[in-house]
Phi, psi and omega in degrees: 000154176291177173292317166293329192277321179337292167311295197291290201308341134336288183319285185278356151308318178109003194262152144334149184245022188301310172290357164297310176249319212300318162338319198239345175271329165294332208265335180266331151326327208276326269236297206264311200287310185297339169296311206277304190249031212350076165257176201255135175347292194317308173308297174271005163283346179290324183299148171285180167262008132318283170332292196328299179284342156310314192283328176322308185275017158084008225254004162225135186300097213298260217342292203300329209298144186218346161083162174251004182302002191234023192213150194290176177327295187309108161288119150262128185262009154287337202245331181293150164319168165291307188293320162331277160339286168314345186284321217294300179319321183302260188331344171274320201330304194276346173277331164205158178244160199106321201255179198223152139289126176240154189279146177290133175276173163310298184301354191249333148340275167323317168299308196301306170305326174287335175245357142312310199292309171336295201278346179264019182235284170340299138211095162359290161327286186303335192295317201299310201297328160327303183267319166332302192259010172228113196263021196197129137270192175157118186257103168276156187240159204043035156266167182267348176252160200275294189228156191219174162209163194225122192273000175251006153241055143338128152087340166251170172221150197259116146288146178247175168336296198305344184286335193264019157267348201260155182287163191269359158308327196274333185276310178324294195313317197268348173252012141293324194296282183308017155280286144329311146359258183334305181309325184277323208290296179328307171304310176284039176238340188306299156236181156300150164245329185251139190278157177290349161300351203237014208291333213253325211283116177278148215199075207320105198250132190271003163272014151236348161087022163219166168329129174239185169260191155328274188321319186292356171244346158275353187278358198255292180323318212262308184307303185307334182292288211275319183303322184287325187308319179262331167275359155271359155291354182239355159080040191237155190267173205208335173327350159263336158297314167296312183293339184288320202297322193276332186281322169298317171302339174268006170284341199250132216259184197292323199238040163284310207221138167275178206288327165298306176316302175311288176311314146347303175279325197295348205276298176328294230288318204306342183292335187258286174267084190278358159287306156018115160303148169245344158281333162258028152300341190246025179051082123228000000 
């Protein structure tokens, strides 16, 4: 099979697609980096695929880089280099602005840890893949979202305000969503998803209740997807989810998606409702 089909019949299987592209997209970060500040293989296979894609994308200063491979998931930015820190700022800059790194407490611990054990016991699998591909927590202060991710910091994930109100079945759930994030950043270097007319076209995407573009509504499609997967091996009603799931696959029109993107949703939508017409779930 090709690489695309490959990717989709994962997808509707229900398995992760990391091992499949994280491999070849790191390798091709190292590809570019090593081009870019001329450092040697040997080094940079050691960086996480945070670090990788940071330095690829520019978003850190290599004089400074002290690297993060010696410091635990949770980032503390009291314990990090000066430069480091500054890299940190940078990179919440760009996820929200206004916001800062802050070090993780104890009660932020427990949650995390309490929606770890959630997903290895529950599901194994998503657990395994967790730790391997997601090397960075990072806890911001005054954001406005429970979790976020940034496709130029593979591999971490951002908490906001909004995460430490939550139960850890809730905490699990936002660290699944953003996991799909991730999964997508990946899937979309395979093709394209979006046709380019359609890169801008805003659009009432119903899991956040405002407008998206295109991408932002197969990242809405995808995320809702890996969220239903799991809450129902865990027994969380997921029934508001799944409608979300269907009503966002009717958002996208004859001139949305490319003939891969289109295969995408259809991947989705037939693993979660597989009675489901899929063309006329996606109005086509």
């Amino acid at each position: 099979m090709t690489l695309r089909e490959t990717t989709l019949d994962t997808i509707q299987q229900g398995g992760w697609v990391f091992e499949i592209l994280g491999h070849k997209f790191c390798s091709a970060l190292s590809r570019r980096v090593q081009i870019s500040v001329n450092d040697d293989a040997a080094a940079l296979s050691k960086l996480t695929p945070m670090e990788l894609t940071m330095l690829a994308y520019h978003l850190v200063d290599e004089n400074r880089w002290q690297g993060f491979h010696k410091n635990s998931r949770e980032f503390q930015p009291s314990l990090l280099s000066t430069g480091n820190q500054a890299m940190l700022k940078k990179v919440a800059q760009r996820v929200q602005e206004d916001t800062e790194p802050m070090n993780f407490c104890e009660p932020d611990f427990a949650l995390i840890s309490e929606a770890e054990e959630l997903l290895s016991f529950y599901a194994p699998t998503t657990s395994v893949h967790l730790k391997k591909w997601i090397s960075g927590y990072c806890k911001l202060d005054n954001a406005t979202f429970r979790s976020a991710s940034l496709p130029h910091a593979f591999g971490c994930i951002f908490f906001g305000d909004g995460l430490w109100e939550s139960t850890p079945a809730q905490a699990a759930v936002s660290i699944v969503h953003e996991m799909a994030h991730q999964e997508l950043f990946l899937i979309n270097l395979v093709d394209r998803l979006v046709l380019g007319e359609a890169d801008f076209k805003l659009v009432h995407a119903p899991l956040q209740g405002r407008l998206r573009p295109t991408i932002g509504r197969i990242h809405s499609l995808h995320a809702l997807y890996r969220m239903i997967e799991f809450e129902r091996v865990v027994g969380i009603d997921h029934s508001r989810h799944v409608e979300q799931l269907l009503a966002t696959a009717q958002t996208f029109g004859p001139n949305d998606l490319t003939a891969f993107g289109l295969s995408l949703v259809n991947a989705v939508v037939k693993r979660t409702l597989p009675t489901i017409d899929l063309k006329v779930a996606v109005s086509l």
